[in-house]
C-alpha atoms as one frame of an Amber mdcrd trajectory, in Angstrom:
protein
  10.462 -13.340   2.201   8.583  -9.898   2.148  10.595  -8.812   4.995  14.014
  -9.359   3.405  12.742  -7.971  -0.034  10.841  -5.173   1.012  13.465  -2.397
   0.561  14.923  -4.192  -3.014  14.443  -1.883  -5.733  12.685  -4.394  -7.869
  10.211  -5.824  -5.214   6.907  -4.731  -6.740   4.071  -4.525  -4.759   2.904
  -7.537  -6.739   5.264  -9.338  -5.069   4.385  -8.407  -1.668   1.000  -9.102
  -2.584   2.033 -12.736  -3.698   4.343 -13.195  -0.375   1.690 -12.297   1.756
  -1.023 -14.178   0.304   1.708 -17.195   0.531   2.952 -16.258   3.960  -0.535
 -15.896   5.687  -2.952 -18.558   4.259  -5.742 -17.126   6.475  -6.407 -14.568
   3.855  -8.499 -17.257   2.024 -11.007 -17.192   4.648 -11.602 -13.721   3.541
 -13.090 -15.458   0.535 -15.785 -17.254   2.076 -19.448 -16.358   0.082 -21.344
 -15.709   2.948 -22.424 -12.320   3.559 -22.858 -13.171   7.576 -19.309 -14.478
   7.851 -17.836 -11.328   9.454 -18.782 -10.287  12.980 -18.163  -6.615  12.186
 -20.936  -6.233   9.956 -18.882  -5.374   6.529 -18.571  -8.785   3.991 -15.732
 -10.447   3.762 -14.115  -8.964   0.473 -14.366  -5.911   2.394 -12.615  -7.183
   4.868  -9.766  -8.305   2.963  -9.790  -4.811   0.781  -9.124  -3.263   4.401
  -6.387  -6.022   5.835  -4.758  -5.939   2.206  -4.870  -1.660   2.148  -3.292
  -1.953   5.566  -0.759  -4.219   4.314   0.075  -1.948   0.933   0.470   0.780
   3.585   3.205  -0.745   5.474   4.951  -1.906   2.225   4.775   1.557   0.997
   5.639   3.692   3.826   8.592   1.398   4.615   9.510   2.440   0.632   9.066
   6.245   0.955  12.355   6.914  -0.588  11.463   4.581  -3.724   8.309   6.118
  -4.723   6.481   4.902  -1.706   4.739   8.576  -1.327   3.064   8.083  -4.898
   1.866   4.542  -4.332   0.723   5.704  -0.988  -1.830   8.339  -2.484  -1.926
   7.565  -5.932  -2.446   3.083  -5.968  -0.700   1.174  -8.232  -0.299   0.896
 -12.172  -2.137  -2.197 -13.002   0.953  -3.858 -15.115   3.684  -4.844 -12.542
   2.245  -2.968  -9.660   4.661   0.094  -9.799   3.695   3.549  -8.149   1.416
   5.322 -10.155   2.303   9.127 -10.416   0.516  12.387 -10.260   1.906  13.008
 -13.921  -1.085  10.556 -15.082  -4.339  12.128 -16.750  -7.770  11.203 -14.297
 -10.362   9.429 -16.344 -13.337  11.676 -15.258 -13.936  15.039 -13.606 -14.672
  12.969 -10.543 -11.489  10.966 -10.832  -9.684  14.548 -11.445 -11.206  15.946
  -8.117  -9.928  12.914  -6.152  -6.908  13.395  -7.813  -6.495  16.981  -6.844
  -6.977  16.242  -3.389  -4.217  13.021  -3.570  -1.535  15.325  -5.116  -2.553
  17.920  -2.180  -2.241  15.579   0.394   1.348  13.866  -1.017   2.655  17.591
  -1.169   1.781  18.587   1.940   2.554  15.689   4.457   5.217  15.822   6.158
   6.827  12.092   5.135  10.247  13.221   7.053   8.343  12.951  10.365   7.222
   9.054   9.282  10.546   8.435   7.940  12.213   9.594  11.127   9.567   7.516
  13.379  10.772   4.474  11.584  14.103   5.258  12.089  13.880   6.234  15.698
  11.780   2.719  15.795  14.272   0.399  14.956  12.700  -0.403  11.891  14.900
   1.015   9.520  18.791   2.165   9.687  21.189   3.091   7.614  23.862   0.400
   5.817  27.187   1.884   7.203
């Protein structure tokens, strides 16, 4: 299902989240409680914080034309899962810094070059 809803308009990332939790059952092993489970040394929730962030990275480059640059640097609100925006106020001066640095980043990478590499991939056309 993700693949066929992931350029719908009102596919949250919620409900990739849900698909791919659904789709790939082997997540759950990521919730084992023992510290020693993972061969690379990190625990398992941290191994499923990296899979999943890997995951919301395809979902929202493959979006980049429906806020997929803001949910990129900027997460999630924590509602339905929409893009959160650099219009929102930090909590902190730490959380402003990091923010700084997010808006920087969205503003100065060049998403036309990762837009065309799709393109030129295969992995996304355009509906004629």
């Amino acid at each position: 299902r993700a693949a066929r809803k992931i350029r719908d308009r009102d596919y949250t990332c919620k409900h990739f989240h849900d698909d791919l939790v659904e789709s790939f059952p082997e997540l759950r092993l990521y919730m084992v409680q023992d510290p020693n489970a993972c061969t690379s040394g990190r625990t398992p929730d941290d191994e499923y914080q990296r899979t999943m962030g890997a995951l919301f990275a395809i979902y929202w480059i493959l979006r980049l034309d429906m806020g997929g640059q803001d949910g990129f640097c900027f997460g999630v609100d924590d509602e339905g899962w929409w893009p959160r925006t650099s219009d929102e106020s930090p909590a902190d001066a730490v959380e402003a810094e990091q923010w700084k640095k997010r808006v920087a980043f969205r503003d100065a990478f060049d998403w036309g070059r990762i837009w065309s590499l799709l393109r030129d991939a295969g992995l996304l056309f355009h509906k004629t």
